[in-house]
mmCIF file of the N, C-alpha and C atoms, coordinates in Angstrom:
data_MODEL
# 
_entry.id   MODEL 
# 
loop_
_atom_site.group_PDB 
_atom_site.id 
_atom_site.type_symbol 
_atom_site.label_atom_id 
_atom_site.label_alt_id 
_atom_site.label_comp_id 
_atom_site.label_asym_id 
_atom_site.label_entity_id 
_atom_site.label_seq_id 
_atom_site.pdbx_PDB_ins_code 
_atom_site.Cartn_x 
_atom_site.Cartn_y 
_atom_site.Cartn_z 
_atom_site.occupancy 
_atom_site.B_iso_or_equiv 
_atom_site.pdbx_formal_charge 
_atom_site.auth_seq_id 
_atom_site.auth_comp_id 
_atom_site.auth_asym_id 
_atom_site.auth_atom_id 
_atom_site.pdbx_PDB_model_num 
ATOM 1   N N  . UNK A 1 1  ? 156.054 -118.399 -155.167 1.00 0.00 ? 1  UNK A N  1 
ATOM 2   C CA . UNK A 1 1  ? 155.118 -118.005 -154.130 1.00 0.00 ? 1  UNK A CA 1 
ATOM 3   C C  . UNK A 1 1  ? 153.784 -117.595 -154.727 1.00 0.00 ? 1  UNK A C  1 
ATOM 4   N N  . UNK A 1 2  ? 153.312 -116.835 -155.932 1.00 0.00 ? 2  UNK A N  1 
ATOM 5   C CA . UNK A 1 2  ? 152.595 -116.109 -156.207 1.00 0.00 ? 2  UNK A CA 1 
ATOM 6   C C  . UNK A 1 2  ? 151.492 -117.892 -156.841 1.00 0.00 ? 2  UNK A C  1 
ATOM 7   N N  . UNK A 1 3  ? 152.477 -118.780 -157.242 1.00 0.00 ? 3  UNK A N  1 
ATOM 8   C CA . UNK A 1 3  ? 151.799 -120.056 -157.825 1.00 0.00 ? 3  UNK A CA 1 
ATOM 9   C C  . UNK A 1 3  ? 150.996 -120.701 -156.913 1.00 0.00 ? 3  UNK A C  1 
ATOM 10  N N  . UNK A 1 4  ? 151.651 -120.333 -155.759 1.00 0.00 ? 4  UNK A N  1 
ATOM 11  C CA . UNK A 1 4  ? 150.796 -120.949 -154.373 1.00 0.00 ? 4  UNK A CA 1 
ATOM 12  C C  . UNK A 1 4  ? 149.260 -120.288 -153.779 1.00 0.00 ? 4  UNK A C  1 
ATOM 13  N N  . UNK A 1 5  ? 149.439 -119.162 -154.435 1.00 0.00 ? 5  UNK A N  1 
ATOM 14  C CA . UNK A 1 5  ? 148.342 -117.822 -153.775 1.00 0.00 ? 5  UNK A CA 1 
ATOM 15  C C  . UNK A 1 5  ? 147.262 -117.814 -154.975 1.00 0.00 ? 5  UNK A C  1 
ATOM 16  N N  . UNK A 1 6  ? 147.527 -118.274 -156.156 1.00 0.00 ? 6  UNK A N  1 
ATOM 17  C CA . UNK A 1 6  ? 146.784 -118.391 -157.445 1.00 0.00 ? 6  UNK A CA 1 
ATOM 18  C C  . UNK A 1 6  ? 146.313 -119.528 -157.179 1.00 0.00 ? 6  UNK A C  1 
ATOM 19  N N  . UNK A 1 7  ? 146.708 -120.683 -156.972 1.00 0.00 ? 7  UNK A N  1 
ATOM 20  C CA . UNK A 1 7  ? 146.623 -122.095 -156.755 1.00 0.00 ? 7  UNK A CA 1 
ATOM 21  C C  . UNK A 1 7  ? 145.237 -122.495 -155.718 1.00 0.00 ? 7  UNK A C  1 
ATOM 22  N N  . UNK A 1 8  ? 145.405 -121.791 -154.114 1.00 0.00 ? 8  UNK A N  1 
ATOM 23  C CA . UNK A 1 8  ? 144.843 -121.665 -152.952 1.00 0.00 ? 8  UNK A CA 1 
ATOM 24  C C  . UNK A 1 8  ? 143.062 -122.237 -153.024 1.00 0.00 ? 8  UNK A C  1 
ATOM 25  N N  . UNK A 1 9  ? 142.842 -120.901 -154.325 1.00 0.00 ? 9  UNK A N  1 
ATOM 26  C CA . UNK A 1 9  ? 141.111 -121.021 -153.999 1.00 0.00 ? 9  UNK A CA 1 
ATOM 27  C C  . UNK A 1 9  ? 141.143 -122.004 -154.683 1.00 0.00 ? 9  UNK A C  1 
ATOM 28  N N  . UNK A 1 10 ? 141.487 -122.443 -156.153 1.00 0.00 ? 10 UNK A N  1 
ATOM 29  C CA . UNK A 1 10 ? 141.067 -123.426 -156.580 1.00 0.00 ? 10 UNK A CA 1 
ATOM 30  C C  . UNK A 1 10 ? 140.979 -124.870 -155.459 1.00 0.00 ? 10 UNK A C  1 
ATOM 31  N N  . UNK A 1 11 ? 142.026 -124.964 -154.667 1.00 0.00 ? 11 UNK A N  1 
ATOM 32  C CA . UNK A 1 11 ? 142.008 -126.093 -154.095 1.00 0.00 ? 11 UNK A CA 1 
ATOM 33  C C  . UNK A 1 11 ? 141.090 -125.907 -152.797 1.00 0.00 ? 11 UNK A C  1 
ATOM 34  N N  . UNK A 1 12 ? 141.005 -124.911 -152.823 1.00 0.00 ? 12 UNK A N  1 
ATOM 35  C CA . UNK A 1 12 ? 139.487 -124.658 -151.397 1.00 0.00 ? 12 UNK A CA 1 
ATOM 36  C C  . UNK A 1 12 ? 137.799 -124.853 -151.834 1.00 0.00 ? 12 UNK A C  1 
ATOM 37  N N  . UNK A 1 13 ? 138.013 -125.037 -153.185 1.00 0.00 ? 13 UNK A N  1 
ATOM 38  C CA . UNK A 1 13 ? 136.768 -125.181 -153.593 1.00 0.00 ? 13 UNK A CA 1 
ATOM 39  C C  . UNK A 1 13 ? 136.445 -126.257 -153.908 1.00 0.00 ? 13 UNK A C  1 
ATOM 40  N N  . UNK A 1 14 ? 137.616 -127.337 -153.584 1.00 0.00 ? 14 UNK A N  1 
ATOM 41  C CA . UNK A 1 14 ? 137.552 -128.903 -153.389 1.00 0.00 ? 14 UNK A CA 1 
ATOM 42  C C  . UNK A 1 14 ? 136.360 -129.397 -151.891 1.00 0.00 ? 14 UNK A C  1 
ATOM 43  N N  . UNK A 1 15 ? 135.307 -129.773 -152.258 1.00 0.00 ? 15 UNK A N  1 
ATOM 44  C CA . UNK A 1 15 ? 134.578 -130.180 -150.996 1.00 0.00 ? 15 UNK A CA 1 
ATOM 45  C C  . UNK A 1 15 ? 135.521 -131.450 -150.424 1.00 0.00 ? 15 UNK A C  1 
ATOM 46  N N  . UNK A 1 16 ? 136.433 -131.908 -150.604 1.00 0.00 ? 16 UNK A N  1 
ATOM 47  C CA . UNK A 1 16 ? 136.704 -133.023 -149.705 1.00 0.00 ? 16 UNK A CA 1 
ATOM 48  C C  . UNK A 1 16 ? 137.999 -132.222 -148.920 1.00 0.00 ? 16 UNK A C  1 
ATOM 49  N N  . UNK A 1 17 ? 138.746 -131.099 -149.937 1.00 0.00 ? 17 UNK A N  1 
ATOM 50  C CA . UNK A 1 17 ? 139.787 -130.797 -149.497 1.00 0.00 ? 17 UNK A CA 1 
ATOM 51  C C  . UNK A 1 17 ? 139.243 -129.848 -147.688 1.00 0.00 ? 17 UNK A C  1 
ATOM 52  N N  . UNK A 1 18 ? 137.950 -129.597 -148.141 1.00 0.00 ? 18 UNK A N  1 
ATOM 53  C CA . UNK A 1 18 ? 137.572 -127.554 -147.357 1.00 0.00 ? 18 UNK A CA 1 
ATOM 54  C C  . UNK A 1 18 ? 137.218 -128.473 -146.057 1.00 0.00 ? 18 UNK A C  1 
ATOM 55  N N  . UNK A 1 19 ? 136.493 -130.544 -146.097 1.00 0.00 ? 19 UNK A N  1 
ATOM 56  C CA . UNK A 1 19 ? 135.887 -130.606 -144.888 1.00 0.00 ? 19 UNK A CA 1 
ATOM 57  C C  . UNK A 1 19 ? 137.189 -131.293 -144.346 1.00 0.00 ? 19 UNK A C  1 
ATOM 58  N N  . UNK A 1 20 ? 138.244 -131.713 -144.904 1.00 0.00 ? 20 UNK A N  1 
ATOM 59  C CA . UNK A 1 20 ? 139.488 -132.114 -144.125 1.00 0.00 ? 20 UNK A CA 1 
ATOM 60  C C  . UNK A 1 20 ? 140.081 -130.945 -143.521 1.00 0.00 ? 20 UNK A C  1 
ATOM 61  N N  . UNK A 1 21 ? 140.144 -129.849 -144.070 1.00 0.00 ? 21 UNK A N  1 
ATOM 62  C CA . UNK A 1 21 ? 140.908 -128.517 -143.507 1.00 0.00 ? 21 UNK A CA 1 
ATOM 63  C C  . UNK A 1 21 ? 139.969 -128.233 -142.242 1.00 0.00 ? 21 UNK A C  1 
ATOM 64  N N  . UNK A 1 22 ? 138.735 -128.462 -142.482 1.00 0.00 ? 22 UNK A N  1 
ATOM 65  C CA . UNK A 1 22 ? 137.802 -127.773 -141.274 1.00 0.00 ? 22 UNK A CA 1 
ATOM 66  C C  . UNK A 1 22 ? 138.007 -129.034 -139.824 1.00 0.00 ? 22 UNK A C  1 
ATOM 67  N N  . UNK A 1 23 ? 138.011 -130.404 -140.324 1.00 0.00 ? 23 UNK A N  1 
ATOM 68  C CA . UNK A 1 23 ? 137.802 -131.466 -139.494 1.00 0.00 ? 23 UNK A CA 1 
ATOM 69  C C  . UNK A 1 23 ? 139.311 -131.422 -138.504 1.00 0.00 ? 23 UNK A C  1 
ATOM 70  N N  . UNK A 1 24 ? 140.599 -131.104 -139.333 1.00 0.00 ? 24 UNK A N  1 
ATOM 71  C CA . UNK A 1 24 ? 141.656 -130.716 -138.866 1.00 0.00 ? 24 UNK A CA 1 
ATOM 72  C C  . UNK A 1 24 ? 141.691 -129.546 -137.809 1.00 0.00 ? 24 UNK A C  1 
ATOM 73  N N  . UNK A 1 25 ? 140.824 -128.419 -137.996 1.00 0.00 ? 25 UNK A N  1 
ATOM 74  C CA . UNK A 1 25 ? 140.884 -127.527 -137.320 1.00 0.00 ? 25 UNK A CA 1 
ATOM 75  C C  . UNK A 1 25 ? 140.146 -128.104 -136.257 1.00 0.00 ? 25 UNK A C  1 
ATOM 76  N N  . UNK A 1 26 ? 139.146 -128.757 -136.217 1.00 0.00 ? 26 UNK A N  1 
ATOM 77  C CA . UNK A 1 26 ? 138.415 -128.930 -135.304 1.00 0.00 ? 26 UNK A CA 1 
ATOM 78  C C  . UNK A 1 26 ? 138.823 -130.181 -134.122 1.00 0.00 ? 26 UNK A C  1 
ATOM 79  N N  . UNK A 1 27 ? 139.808 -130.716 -134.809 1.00 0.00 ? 27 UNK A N  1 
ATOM 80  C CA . UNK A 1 27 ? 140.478 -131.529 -133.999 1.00 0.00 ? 27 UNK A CA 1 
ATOM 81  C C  . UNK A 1 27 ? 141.625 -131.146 -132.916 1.00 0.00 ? 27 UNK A C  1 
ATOM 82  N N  . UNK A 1 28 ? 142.210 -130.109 -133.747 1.00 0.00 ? 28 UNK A N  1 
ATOM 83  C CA . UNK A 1 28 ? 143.676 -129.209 -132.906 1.00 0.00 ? 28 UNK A CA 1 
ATOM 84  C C  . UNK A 1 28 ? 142.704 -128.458 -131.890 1.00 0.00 ? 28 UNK A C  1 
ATOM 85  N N  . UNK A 1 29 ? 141.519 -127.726 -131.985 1.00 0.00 ? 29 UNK A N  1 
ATOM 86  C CA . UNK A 1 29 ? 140.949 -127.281 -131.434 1.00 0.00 ? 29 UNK A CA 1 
ATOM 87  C C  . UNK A 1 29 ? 140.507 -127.692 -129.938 1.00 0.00 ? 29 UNK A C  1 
ATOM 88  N N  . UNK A 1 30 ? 139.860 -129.316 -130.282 1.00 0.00 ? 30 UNK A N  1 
ATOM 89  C CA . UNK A 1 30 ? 140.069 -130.101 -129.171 1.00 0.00 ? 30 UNK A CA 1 
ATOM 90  C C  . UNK A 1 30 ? 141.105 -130.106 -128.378 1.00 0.00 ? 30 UNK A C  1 
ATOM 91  N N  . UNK A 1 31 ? 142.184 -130.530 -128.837 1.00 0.00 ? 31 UNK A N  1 
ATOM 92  C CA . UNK A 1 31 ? 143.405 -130.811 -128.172 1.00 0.00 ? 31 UNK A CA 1 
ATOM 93  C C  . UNK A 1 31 ? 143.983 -130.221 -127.373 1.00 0.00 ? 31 UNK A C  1 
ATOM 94  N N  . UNK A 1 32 ? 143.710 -128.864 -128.179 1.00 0.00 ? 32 UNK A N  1 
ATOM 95  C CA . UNK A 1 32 ? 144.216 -127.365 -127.294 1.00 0.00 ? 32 UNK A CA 1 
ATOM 96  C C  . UNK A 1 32 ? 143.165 -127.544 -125.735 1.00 0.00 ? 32 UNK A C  1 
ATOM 97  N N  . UNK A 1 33 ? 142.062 -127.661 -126.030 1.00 0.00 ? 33 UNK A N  1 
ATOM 98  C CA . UNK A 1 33 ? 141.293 -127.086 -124.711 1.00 0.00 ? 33 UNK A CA 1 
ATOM 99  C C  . UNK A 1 33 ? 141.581 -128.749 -123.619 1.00 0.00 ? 33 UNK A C  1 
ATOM 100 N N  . UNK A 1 34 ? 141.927 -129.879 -124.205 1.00 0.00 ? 34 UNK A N  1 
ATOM 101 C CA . UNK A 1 34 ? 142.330 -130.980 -123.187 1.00 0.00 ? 34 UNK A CA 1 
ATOM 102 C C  . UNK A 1 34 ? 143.460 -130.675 -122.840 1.00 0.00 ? 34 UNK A C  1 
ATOM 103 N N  . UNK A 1 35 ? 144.532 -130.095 -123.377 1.00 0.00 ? 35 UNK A N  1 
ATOM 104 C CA . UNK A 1 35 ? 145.691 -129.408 -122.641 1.00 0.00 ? 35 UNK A CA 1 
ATOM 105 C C  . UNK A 1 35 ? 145.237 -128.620 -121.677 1.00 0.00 ? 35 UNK A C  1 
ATOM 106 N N  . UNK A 1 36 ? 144.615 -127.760 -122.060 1.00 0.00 ? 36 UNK A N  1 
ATOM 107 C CA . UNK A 1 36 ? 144.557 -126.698 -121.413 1.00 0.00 ? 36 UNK A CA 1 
ATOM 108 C C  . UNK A 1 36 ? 143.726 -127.017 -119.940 1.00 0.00 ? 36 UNK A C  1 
ATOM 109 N N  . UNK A 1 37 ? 142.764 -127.711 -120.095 1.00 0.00 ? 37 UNK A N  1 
ATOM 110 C CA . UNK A 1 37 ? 141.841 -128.471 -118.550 1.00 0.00 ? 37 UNK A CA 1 
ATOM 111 C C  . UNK A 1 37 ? 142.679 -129.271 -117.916 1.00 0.00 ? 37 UNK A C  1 
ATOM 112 N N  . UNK A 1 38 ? 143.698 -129.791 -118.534 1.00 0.00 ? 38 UNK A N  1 
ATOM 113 C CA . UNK A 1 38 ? 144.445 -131.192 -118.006 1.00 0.00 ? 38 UNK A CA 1 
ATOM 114 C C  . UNK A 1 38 ? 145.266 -129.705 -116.696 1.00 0.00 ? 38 UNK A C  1 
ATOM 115 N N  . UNK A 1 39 ? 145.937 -128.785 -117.568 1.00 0.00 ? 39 UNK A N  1 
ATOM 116 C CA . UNK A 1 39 ? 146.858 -127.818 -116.870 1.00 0.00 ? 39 UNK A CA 1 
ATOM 117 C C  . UNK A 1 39 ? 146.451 -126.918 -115.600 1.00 0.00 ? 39 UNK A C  1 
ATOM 118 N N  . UNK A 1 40 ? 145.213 -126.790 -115.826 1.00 0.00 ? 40 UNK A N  1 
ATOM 119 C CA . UNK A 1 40 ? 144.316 -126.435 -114.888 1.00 0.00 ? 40 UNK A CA 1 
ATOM 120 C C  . UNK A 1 40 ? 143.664 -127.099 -113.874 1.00 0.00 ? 40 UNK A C  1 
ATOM 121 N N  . UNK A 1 41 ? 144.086 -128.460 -113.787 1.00 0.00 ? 41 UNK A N  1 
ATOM 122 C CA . UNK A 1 41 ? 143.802 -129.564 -113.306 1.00 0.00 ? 41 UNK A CA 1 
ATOM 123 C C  . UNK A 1 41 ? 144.803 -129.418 -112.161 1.00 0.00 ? 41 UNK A C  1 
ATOM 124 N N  . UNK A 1 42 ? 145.978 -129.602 -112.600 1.00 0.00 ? 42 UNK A N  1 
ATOM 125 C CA . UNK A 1 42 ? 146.969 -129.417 -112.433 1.00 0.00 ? 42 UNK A CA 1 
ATOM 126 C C  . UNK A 1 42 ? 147.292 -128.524 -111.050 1.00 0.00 ? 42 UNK A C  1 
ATOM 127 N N  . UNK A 1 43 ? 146.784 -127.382 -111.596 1.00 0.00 ? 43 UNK A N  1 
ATOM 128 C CA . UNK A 1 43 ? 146.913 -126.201 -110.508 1.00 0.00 ? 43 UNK A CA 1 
ATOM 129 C C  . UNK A 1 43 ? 146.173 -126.390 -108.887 1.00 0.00 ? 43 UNK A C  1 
ATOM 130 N N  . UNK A 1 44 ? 144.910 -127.219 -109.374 1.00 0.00 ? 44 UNK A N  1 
ATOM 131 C CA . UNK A 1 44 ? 144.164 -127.243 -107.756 1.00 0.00 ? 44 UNK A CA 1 
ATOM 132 C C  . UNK A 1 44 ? 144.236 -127.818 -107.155 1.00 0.00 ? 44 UNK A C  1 
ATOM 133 N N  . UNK A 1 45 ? 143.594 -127.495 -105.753 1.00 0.00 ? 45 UNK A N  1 
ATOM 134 C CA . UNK A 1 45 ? 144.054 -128.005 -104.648 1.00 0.00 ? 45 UNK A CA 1 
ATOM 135 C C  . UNK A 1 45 ? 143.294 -129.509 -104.304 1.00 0.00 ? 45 UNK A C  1 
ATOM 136 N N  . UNK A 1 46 ? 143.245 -129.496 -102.999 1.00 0.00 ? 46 UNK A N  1 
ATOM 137 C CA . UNK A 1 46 ? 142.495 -131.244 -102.766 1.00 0.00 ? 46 UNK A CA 1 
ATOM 138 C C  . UNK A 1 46 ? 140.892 -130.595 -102.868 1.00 0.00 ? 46 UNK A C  1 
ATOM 139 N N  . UNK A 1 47 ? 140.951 -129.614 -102.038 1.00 0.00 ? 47 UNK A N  1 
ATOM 140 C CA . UNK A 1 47 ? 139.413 -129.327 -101.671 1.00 0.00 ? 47 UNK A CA 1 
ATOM 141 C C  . UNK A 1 47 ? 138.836 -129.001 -103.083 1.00 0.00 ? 47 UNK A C  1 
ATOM 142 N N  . UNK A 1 48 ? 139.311 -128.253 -103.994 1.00 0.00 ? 48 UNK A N  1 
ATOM 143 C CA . UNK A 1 48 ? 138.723 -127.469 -105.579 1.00 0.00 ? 48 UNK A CA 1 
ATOM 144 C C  . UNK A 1 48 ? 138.529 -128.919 -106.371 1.00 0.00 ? 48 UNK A C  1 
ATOM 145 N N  . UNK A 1 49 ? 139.130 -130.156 -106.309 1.00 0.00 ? 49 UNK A N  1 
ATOM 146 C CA . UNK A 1 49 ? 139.029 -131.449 -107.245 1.00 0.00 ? 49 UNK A CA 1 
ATOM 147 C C  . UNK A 1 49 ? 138.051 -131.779 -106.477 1.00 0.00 ? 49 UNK A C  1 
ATOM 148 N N  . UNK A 1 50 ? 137.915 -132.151 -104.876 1.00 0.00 ? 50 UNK A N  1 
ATOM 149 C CA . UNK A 1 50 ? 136.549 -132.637 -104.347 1.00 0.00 ? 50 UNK A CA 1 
ATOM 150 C C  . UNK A 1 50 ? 135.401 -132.522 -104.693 1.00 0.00 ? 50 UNK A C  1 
ATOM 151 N N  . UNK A 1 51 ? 135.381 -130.845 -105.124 1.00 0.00 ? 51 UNK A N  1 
ATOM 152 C CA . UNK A 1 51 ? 134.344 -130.174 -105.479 1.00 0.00 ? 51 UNK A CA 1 
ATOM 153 C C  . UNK A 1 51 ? 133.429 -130.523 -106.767 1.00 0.00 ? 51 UNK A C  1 
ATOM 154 N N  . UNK A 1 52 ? 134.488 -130.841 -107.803 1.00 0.00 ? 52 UNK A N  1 
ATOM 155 C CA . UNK A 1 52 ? 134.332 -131.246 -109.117 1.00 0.00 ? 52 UNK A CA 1 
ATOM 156 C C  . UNK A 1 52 ? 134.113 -132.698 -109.070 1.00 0.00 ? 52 UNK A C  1 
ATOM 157 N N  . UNK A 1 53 ? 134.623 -133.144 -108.151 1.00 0.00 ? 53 UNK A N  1 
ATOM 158 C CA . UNK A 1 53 ? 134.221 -135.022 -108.085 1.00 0.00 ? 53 UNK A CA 1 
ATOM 159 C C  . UNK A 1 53 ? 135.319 -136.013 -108.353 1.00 0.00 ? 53 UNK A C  1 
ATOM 160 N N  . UNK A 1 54 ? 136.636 -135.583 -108.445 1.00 0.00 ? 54 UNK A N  1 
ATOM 161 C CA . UNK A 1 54 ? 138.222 -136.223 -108.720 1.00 0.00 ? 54 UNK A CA 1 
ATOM 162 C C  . UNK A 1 54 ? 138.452 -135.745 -107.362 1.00 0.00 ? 54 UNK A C  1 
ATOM 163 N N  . UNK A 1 55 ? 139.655 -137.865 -107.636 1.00 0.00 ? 55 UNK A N  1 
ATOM 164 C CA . UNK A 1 55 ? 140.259 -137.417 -106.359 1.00 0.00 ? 55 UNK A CA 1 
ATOM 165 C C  . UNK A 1 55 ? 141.979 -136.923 -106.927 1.00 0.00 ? 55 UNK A C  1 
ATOM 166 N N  . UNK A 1 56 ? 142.813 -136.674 -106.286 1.00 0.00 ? 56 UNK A N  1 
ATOM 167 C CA . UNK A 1 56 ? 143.980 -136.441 -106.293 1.00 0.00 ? 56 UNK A CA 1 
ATOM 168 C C  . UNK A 1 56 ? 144.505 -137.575 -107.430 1.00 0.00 ? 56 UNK A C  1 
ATOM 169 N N  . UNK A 1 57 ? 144.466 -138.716 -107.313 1.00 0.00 ? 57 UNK A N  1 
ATOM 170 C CA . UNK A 1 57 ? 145.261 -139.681 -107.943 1.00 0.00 ? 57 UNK A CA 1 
ATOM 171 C C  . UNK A 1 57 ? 144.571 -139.688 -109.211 1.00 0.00 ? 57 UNK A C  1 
ATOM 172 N N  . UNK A 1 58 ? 143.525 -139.398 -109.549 1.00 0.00 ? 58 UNK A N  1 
ATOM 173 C CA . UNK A 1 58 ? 142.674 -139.334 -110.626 1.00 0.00 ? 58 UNK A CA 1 
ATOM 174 C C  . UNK A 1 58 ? 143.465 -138.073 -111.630 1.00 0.00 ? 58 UNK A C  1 
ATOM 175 N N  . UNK A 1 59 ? 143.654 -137.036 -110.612 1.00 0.00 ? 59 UNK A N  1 
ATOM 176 C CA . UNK A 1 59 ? 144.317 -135.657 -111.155 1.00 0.00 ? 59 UNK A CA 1 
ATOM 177 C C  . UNK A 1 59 ? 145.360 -135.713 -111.451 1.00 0.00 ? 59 UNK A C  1 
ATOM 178 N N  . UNK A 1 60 ? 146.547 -136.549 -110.820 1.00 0.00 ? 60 UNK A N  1 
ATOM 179 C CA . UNK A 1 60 ? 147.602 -137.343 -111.484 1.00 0.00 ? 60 UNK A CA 1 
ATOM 180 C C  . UNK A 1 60 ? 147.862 -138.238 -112.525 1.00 0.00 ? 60 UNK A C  1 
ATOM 181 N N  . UNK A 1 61 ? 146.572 -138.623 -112.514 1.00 0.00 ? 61 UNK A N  1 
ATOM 182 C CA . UNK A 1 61 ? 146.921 -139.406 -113.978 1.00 0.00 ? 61 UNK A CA 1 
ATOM 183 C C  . UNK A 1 61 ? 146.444 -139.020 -114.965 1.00 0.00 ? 61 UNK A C  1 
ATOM 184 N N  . UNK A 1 62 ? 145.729 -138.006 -114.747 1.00 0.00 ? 62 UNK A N  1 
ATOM 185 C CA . UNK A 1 62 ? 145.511 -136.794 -116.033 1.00 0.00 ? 62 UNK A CA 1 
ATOM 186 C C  . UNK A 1 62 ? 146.723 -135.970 -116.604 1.00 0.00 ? 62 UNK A C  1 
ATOM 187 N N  . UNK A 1 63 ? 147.080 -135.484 -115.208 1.00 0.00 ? 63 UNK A N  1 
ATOM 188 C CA . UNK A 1 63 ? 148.277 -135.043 -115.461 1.00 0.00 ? 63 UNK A CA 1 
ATOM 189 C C  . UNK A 1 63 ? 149.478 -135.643 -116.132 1.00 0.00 ? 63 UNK A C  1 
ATOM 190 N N  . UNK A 1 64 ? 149.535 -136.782 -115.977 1.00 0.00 ? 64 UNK A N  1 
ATOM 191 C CA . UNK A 1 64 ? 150.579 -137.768 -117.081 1.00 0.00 ? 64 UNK A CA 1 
ATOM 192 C C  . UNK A 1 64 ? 150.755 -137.929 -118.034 1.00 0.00 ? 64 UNK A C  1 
ATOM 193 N N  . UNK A 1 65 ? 149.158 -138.123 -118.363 1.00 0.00 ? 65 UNK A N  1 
ATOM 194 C CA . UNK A 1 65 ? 148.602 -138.325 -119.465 1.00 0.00 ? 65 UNK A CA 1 
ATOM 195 C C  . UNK A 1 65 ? 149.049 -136.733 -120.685 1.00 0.00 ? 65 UNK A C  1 
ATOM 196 N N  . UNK A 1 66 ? 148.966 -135.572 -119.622 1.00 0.00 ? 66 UNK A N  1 
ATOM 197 C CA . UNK A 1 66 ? 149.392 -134.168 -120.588 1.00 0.00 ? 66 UNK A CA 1 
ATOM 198 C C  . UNK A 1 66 ? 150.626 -134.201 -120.954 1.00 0.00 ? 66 UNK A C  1 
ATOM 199 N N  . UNK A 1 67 ? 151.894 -134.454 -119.689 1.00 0.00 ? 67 UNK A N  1 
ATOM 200 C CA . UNK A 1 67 ? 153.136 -134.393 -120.037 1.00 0.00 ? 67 UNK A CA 1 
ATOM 201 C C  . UNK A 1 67 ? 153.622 -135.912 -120.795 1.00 0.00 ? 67 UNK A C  1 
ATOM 202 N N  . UNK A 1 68 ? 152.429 -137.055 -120.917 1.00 0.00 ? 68 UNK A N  1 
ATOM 203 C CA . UNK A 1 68 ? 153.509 -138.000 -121.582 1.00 0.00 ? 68 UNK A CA 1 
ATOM 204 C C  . UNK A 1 68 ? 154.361 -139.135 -121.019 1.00 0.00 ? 68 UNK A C  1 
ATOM 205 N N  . UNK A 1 69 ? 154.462 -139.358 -119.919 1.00 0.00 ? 69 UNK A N  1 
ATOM 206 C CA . UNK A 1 69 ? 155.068 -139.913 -119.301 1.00 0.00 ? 69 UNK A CA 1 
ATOM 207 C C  . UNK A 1 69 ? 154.978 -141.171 -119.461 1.00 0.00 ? 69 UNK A C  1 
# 
């Protein structure tokens, strides 16, 4: 364990390693908040999607698209 914690900075001070770790984060990051709009999508009604400019079937196939189907 302690080889791993000694090891760490050296390999963070890799510029290709620090912009893959960052590009990674920034990707899960995405993902999280398209879950998260898809789920919220999810929740509203006909009139709250009108509002935003989706219709129902539009909101369904977002919704598919989250769980996979």
């Amino acid at each position: 364990m302690t080889g791993i914690l000694l090891t760490f900075p050296v390999v963070w001070r890799r510029p290709r390693m620090r912009a893959f770790v960052a590009a990674l984060a920034d990707r899960w990051e995405r993902a999280r908040r398209l879950r998260e709009t898809r789920r919220y999508i999810q929740q509203m009604d006909d009139h709250m999607l009108s509002d935003i400019g989706i219709s129902r079937a539009q909101a369904l196939f977002e919704i598919d698209r989250l769980v996979g189907r």
